[in-house]
C-alpha positions as CSV (number, residue, x, y, z in Angstrom):
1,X,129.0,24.4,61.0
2,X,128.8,27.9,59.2
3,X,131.8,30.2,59.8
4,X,131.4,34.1,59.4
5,X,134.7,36.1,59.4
6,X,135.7,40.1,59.4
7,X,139.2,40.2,58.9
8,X,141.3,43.1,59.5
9,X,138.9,45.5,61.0
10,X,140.8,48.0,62.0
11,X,140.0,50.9,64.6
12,X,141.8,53.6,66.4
13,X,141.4,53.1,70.1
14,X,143.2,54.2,73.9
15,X,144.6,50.5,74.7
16,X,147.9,50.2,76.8
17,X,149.1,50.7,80.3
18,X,151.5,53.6,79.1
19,X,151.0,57.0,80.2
20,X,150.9,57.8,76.0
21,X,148.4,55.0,75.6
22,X,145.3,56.1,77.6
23,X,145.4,59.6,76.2
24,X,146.2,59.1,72.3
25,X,144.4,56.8,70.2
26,X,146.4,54.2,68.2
27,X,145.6,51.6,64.9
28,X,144.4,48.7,66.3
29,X,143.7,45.4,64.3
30,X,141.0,43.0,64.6
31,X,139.8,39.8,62.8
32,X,136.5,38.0,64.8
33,X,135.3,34.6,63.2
34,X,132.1,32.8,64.7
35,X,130.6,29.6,64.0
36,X,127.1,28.6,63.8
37,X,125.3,25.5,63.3
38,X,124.4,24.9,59.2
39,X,120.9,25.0,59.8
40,X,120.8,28.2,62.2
41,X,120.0,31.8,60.2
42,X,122.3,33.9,59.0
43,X,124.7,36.1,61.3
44,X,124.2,40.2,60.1
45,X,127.8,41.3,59.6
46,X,127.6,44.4,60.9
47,X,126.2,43.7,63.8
48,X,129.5,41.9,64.8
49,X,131.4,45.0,63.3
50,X,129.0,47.0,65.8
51,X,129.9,45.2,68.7
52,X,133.6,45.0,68.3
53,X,133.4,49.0,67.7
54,X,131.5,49.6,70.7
55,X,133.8,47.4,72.8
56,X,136.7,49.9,71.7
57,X,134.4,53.0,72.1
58,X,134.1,51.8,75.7
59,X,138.4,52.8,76.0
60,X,140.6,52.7,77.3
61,X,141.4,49.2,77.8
62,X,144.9,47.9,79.5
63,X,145.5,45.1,77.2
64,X,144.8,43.4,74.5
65,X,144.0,40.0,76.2
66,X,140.8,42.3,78.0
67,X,140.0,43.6,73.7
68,X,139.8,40.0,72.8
69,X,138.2,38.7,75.8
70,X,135.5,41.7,75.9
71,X,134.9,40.8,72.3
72,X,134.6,37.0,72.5
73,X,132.1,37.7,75.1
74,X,129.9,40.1,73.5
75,X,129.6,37.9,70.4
76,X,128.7,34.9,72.3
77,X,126.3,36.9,74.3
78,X,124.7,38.7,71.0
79,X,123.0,35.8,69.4
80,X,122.4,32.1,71.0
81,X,123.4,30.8,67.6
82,X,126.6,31.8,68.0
83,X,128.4,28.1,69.1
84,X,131.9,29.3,69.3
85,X,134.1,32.7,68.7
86,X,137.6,33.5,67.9
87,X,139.4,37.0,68.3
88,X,142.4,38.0,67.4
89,X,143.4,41.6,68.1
90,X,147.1,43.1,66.8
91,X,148.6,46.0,68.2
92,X,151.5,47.4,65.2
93,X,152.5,50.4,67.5
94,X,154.1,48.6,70.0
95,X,156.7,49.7,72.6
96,X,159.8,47.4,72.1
97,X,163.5,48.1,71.4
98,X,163.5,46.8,68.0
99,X,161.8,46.3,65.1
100,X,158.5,44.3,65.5
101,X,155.4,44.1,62.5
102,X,152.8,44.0,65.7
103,X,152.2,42.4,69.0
104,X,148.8,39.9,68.6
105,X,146.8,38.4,71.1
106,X,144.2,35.4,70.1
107,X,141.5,34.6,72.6
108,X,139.0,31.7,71.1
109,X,136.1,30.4,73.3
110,X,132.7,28.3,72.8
111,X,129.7,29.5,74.0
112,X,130.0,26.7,76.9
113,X,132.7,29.0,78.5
């Protein structure tokens, strides 16, 4: 197997259920990985950047579970060679009571559901 990562793509996007949220864009963080077979070609990087932008674009979004599992699914669907996906999607504006570095969500499927 092959693995193609983009790390730390990051995005400014309306995701949250809060009133704030759906109106005002906020820094959102995301690292896809996929895995292809050794022999398959090679995946074009920016075609994954693409699709994870345009999943944003698409806003607003209520969680992040929905980023990463609208995300996992586009990759899968983008290129049969694609055997398996990973997402992981961090949120570092998050609404708590204390101090947090960012609120993550990882979603990792294979393209057999």
């Amino acid at each position: 197997m092959q693995e193609v990562s983009l790390r730390g793509m990051r995005f400014h996007a309306l995701v949250g259920i809060l009133p704030h949220e759906r109106t005002v864009p906020q820094p959102i963080e995301i690292d896809l990985v996929v895995r292809v077979g050794t022999g398959d070609a090679v995946i074009d990087y920016r075609e994954l950047y693409a699709l994870t932008a345009d999943t944003l674009a698409a806003g607003p979004i209520d969680f992040l579970e929905e980023v990463g599992d609208r995300v996992v699914q586009r990759a899968l669907a983008h290129n049969t060679r694609i055997q398996w996906a990973r997402v992981a999607v961090r949120k570092p504006h998050v609404a708590l009571p204390g101090p947090i570095a960012y609120a993550e969500v990882v979603i990792e499927r294979d393209a057999n559901g």
